[in-house]
C-alpha positions as a Python dict, from the first residue, in 0.01 Angstrom:
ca = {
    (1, 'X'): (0, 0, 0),
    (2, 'X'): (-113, 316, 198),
    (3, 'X'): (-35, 649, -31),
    (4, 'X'): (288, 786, 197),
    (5, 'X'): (502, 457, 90),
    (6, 'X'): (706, 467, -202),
    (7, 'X'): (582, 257, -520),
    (8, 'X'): (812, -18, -505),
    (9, 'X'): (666, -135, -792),
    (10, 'X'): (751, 106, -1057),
    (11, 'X'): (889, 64, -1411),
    (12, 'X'): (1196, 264, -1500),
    (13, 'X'): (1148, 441, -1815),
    (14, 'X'): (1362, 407, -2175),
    (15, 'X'): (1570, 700, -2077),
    (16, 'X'): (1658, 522, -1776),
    (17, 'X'): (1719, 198, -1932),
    (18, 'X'): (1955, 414, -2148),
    (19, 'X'): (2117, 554, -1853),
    (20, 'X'): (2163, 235, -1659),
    (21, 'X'): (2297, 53, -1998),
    (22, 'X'): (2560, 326, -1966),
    (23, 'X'): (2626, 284, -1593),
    (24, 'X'): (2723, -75, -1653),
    (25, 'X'): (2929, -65, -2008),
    (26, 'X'): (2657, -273, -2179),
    (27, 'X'): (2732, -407, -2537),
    (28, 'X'): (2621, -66, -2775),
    (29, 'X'): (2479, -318, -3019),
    (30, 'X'): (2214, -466, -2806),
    (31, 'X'): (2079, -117, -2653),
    (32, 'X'): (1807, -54, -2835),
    (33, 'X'): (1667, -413, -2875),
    (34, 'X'): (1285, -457, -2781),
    (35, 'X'): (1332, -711, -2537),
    (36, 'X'): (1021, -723, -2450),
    (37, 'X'): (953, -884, -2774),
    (38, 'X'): (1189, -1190, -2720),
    (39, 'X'): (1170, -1181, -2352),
    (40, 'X'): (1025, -1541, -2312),
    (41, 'X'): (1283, -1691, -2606),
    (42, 'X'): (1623, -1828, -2561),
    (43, 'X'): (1718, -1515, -2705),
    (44, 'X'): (1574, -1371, -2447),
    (45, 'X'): (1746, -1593, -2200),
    (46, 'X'): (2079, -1506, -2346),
    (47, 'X'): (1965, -1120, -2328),
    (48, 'X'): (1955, -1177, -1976),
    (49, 'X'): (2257, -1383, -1904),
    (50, 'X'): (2447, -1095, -2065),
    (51, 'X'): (2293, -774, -1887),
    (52, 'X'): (2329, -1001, -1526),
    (53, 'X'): (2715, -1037, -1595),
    (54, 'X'): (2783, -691, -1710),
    (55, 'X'): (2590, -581, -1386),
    (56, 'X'): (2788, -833, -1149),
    (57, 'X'): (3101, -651, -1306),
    (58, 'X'): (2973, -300, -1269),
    (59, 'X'): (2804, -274, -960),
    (60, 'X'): (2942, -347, -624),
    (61, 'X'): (2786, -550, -376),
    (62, 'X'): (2807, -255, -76),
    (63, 'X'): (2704, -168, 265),
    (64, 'X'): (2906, 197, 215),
    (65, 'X'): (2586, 378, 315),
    (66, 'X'): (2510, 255, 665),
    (67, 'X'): (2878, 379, 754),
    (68, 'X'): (3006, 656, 506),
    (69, 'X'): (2678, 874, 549),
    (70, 'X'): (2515, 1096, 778),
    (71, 'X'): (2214, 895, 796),
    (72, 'X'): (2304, 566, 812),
    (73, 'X'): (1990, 448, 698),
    (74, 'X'): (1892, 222, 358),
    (75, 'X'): (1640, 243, 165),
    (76, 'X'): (1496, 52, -128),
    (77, 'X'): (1269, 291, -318),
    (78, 'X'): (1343, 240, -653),
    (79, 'X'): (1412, 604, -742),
    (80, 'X'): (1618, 639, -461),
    (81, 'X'): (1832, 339, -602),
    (82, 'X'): (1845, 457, -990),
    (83, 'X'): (1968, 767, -840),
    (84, 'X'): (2240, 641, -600),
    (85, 'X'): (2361, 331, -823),
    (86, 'X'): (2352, 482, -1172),
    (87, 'X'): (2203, 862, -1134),
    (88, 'X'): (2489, 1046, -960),
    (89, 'X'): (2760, 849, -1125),
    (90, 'X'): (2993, 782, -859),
    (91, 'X'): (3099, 394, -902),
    (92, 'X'): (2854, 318, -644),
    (93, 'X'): (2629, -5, -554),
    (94, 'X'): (2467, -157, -279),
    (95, 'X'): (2409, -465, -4),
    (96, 'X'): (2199, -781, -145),
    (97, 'X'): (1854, -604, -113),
    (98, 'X'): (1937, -313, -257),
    (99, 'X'): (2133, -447, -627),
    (100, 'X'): (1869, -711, -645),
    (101, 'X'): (1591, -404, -617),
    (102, 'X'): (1748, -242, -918),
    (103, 'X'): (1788, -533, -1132),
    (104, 'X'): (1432, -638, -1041),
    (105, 'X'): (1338, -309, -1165),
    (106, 'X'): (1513, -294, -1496),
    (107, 'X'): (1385, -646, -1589),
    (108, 'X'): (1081, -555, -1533),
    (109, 'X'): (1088, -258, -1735),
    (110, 'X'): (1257, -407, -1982),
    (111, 'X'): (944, -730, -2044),
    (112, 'X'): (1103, -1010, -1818),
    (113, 'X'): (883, -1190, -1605),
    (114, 'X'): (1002, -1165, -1244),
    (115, 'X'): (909, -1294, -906),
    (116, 'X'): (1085, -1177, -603),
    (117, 'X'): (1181, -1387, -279),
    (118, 'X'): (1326, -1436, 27),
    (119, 'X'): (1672, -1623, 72),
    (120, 'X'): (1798, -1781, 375),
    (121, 'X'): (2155, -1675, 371),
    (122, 'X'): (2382, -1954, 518),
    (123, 'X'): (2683, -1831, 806),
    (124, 'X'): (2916, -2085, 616),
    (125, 'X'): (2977, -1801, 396),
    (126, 'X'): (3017, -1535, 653),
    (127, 'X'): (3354, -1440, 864),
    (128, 'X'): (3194, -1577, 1103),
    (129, 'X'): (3213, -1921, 1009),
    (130, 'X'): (3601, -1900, 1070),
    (131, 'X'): (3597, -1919, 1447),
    (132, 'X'): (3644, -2165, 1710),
    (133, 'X'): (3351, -2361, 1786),
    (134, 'X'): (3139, -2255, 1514),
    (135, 'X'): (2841, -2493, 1545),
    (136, 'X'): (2822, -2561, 1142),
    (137, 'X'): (2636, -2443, 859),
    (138, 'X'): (2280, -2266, 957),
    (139, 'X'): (2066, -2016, 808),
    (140, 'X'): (2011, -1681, 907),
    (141, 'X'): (1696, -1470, 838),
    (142, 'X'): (1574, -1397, 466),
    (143, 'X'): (1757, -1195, 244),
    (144, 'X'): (1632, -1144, -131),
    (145, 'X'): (1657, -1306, -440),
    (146, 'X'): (1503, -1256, -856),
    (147, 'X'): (1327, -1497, -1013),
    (148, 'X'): (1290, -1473, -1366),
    (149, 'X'): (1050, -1715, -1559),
    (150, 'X'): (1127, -1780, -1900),
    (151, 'X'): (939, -1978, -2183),
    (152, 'X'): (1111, -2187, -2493),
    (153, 'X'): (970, -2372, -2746),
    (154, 'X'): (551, -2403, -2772),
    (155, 'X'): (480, -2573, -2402),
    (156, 'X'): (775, -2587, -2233),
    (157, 'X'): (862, -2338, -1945),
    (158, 'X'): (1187, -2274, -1731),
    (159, 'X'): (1212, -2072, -1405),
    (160, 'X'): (1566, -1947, -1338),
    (161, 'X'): (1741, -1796, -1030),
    (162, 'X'): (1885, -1464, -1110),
    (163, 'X'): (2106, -1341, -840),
    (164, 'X'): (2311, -1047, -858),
    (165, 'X'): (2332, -930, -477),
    (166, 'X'): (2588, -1253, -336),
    (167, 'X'): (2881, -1113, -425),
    (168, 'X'): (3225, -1429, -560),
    (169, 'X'): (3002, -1693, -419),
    (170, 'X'): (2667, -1587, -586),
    (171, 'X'): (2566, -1787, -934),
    (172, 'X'): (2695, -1529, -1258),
    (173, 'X'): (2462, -1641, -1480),
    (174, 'X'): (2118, -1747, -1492),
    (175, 'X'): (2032, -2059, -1292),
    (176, 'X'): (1758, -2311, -1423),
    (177, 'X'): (1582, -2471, -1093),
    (178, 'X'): (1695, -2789, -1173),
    (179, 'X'): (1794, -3056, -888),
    (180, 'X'): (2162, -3124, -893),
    (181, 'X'): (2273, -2985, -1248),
    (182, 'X'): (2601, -2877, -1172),
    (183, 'X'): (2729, -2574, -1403),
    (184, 'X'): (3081, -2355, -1393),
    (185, 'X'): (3078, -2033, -1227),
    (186, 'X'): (3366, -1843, -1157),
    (187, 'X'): (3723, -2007, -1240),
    (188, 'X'): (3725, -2333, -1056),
    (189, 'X'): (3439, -2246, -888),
    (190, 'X'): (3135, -2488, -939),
    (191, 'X'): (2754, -2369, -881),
    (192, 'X'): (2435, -2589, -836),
    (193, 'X'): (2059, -2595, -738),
    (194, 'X'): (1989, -2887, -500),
    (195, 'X'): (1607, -2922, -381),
    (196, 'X'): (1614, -3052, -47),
    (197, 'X'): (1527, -2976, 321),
    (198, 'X'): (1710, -2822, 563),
    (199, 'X'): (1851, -2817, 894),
    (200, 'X'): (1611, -2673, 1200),
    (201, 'X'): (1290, -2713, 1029),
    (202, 'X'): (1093, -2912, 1243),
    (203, 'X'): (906, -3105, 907),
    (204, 'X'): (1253, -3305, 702),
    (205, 'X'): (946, -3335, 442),
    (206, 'X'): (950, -2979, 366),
    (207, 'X'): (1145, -2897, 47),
    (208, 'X'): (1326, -2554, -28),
    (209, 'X'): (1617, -2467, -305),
    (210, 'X'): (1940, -2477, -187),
    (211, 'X'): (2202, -2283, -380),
    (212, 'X'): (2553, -2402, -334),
    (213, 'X'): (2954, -2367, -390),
    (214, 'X'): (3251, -2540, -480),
    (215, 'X'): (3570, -2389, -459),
    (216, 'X'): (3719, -2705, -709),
    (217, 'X'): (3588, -3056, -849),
    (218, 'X'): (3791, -3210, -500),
    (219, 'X'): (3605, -2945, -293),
    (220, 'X'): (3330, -3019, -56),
    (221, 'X'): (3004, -2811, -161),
    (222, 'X'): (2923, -2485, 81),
    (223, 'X'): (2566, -2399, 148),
    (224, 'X'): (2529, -2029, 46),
    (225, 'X'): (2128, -1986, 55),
    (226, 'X'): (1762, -2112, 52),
    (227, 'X'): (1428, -2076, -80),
    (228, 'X'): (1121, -2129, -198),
    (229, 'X'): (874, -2028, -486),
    (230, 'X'): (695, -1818, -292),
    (231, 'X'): (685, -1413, -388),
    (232, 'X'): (761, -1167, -160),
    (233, 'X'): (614, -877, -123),
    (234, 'X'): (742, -537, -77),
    (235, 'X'): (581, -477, 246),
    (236, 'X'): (848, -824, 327),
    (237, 'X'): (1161, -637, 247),
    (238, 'X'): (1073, -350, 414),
    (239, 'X'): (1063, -553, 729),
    (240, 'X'): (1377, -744, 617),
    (241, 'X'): (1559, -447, 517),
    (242, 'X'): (1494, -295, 840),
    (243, 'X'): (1616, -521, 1034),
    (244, 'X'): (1886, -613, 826),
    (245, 'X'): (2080, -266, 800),
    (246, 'X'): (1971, -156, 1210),
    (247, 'X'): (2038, -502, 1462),
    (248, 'X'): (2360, -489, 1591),
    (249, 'X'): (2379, -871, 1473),
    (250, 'X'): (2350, -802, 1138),
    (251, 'X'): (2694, -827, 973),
    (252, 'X'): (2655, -508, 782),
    (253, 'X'): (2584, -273, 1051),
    (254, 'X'): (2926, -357, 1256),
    (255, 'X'): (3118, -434, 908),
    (256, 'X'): (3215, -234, 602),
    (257, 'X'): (3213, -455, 291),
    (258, 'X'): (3283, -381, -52),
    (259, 'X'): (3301, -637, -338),
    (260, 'X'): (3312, -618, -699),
    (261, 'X'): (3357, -917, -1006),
    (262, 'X'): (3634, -882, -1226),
    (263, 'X'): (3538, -950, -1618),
    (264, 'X'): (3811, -1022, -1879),
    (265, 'X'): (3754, -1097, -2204),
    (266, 'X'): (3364, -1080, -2109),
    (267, 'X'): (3416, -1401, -1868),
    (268, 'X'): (3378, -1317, -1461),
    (269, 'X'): (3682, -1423, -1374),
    (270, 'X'): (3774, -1339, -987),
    (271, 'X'): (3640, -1076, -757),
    (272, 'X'): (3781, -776, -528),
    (273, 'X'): (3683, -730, -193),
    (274, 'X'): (3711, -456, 85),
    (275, 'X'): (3648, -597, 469),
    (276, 'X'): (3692, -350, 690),
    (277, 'X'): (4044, -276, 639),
    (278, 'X'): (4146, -589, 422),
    (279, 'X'): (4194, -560, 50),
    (280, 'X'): (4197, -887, -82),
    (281, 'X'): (4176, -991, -488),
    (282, 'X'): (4104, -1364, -608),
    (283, 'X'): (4197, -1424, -935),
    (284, 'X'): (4039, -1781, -1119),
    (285, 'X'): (4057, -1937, -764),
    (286, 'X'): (4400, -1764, -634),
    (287, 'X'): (4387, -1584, -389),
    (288, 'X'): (4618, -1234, -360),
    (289, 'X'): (4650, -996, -8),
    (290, 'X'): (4620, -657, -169),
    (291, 'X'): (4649, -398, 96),
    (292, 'X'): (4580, -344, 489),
    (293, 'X'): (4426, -32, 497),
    (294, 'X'): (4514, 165, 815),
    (295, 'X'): (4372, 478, 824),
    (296, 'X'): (3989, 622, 656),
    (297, 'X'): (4211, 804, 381),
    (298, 'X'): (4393, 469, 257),
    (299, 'X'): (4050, 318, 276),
    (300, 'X'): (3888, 620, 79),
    (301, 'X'): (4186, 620, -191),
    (302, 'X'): (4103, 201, -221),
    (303, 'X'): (3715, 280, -261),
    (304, 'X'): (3816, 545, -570),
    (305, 'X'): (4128, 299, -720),
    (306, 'X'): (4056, -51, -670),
    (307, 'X'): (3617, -3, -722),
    (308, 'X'): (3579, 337, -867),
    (309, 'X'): (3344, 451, -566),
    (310, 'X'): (3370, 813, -524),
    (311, 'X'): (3259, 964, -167),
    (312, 'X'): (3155, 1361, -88),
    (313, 'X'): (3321, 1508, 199),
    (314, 'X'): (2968, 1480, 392),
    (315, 'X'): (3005, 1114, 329),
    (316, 'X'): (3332, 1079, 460),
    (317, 'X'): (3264, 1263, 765),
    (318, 'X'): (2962, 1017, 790),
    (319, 'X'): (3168, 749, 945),
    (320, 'X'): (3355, 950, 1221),
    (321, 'X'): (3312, 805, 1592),
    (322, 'X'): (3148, 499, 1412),
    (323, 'X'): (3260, 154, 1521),
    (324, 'X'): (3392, 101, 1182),
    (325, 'X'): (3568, 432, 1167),
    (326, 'X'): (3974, 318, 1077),
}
């Protein structure tokens, strides 16, 4: 990595650890553990499947900055994320590449073992899998995903998916890569790991990981992503992030989205979600209509009372004469 690109990968320090505990309302009694120390125990495993939810519930998955900005531009340098997700204190988050960047980050720092990849994200979960002759589930280009590897007993080792940048149809807690073990996720909502291949590759012998969704034990599983155990490396996701937040195809550059999980009683238990100008809440599998926003200062009054996202006046101005301007 030539000396003018940004170290993507940096450690956050124990002030910052500190400072991003308090940015997501983690548990005060398990602040100043040494994780590092239990890390690779199931101790460690139920560290992690703690700090993942409390993220999920604090963090929105957002694409705020390619619209509400005067830049319109994302980048995943990992000060620039401590500073815009938990440094300036203003409720906000960020698109797939960007949360999953952070939480990379702070497992790292904190003694997990992570690998990074690329995911396949599936159009059966995007809007635009609602319209007339949609051909059928197919992947799009790679997104990214955490890995973290984790060790119990004397010889056995696990390797989990750890996804916090999917938004209600991502996995809310850590996922073992087992074939076909099917495990709750939010409400009705089913999650599972099937290793399989997939369509368009031109070899049906070549095997990726499939994470999918059920909406109910009646309902038919949804293909939300693919990958392999292969780490990326930054240089990747600068090239994915690029394209991702600048072709007009990409569904974040002619889209504003906004999601965030609910958590009561420390259980995920729906989600709230901004699209455009549609305010929608899904509670344990019901879904309520919430709001159609008309105007940018309805939508800027939802971003501050229904996600706790607070824009600057620069940022508002940001989005005027863009295509997603209301």
């Amino acid at each position: 990595m030539d000396s003018s690109a940004p170290s993507y990968r940096k450690l956050y320090s124990a002030e910052q650890i500190q400072l991003y505990y308090e940015r997501i309302g983690f548990p005060q009694n398990l602040r100043n553990k040494d994780v590092a120390r239990f890390a690779r125990t199931a101790e460690g495993l139920e560290f992690l499947t703690t700090l993942q939810k409390y993220q999920l519930a604090a963090v929105p998955s957002e694409n705020l900055e390619l619209h509400y900005s005067s830049h319109h531009t994302i980048t995943l340098d990992p000060d620039h994320l401590f500073h815009k997700i938990v440094g300036q204190n203003k409720g906000r988050g960020g698109y797939c590449m960007e949360d999953t960047s952070l939480f990379g980050t702070v497992l790292k720092s904190l003694g997990f073992d992570v690998m990074t990849t690329g995911a396949r994200i599936n159009e059966a979960i995007e809007p635009v899998s609602g319209k007339k002759n949609w051909p059928g589930p197919r992947y799009n280009g790679c997104s990214s995903k955490q890995e973290s590897h984790a060790a119990f007993g004397y010889h056995r080792r696990k390797k989990y998916l750890v996804d916090v940048g999917t938004g209600a149809t991502g996995a809310t807690a850590p996922l073992p890569l087992i074939h076909d073990e099917v495990s709750p996720n939010i409400g009705p909502q089913d999650k599972r790991l099937v290793y399989d291949s997939i369509p368009d590759v031109t070899d049906s012998n070549q095997k990726l990981w499939v994470y999918q969704h059920r909406n109910g034990k009646e309902k038919p599983w949804t293909p939300t992503y693919c990958f392999q155990e292969t780490e990326f490396l930054p240089r990747d996701f600068l090239v994915m992030n690029h394209f991702t937040s600048t072709h007009p195809t990409s569904i974040f550059t002619y889209n504003l989205i906004c999601t965030k999980l609910i958590m009561e009683d420390e259980v995920i238990v729906g989600n709230i979600t901004l699209f455009n100008g549609d305010l929608k809440k899904r509670i344990n599998g019901k879904t309520e209509h919430v709001a159609s926003l008309t105007s940018e200062g309805e939508r800027v009054a939802a971003l501050k009372t229904y996600f706790g996202i607070t824009l600057s006046q620069a940022e508002k101005d940001g989005i005027k004469g863009m295509l997603t301007e209301l």
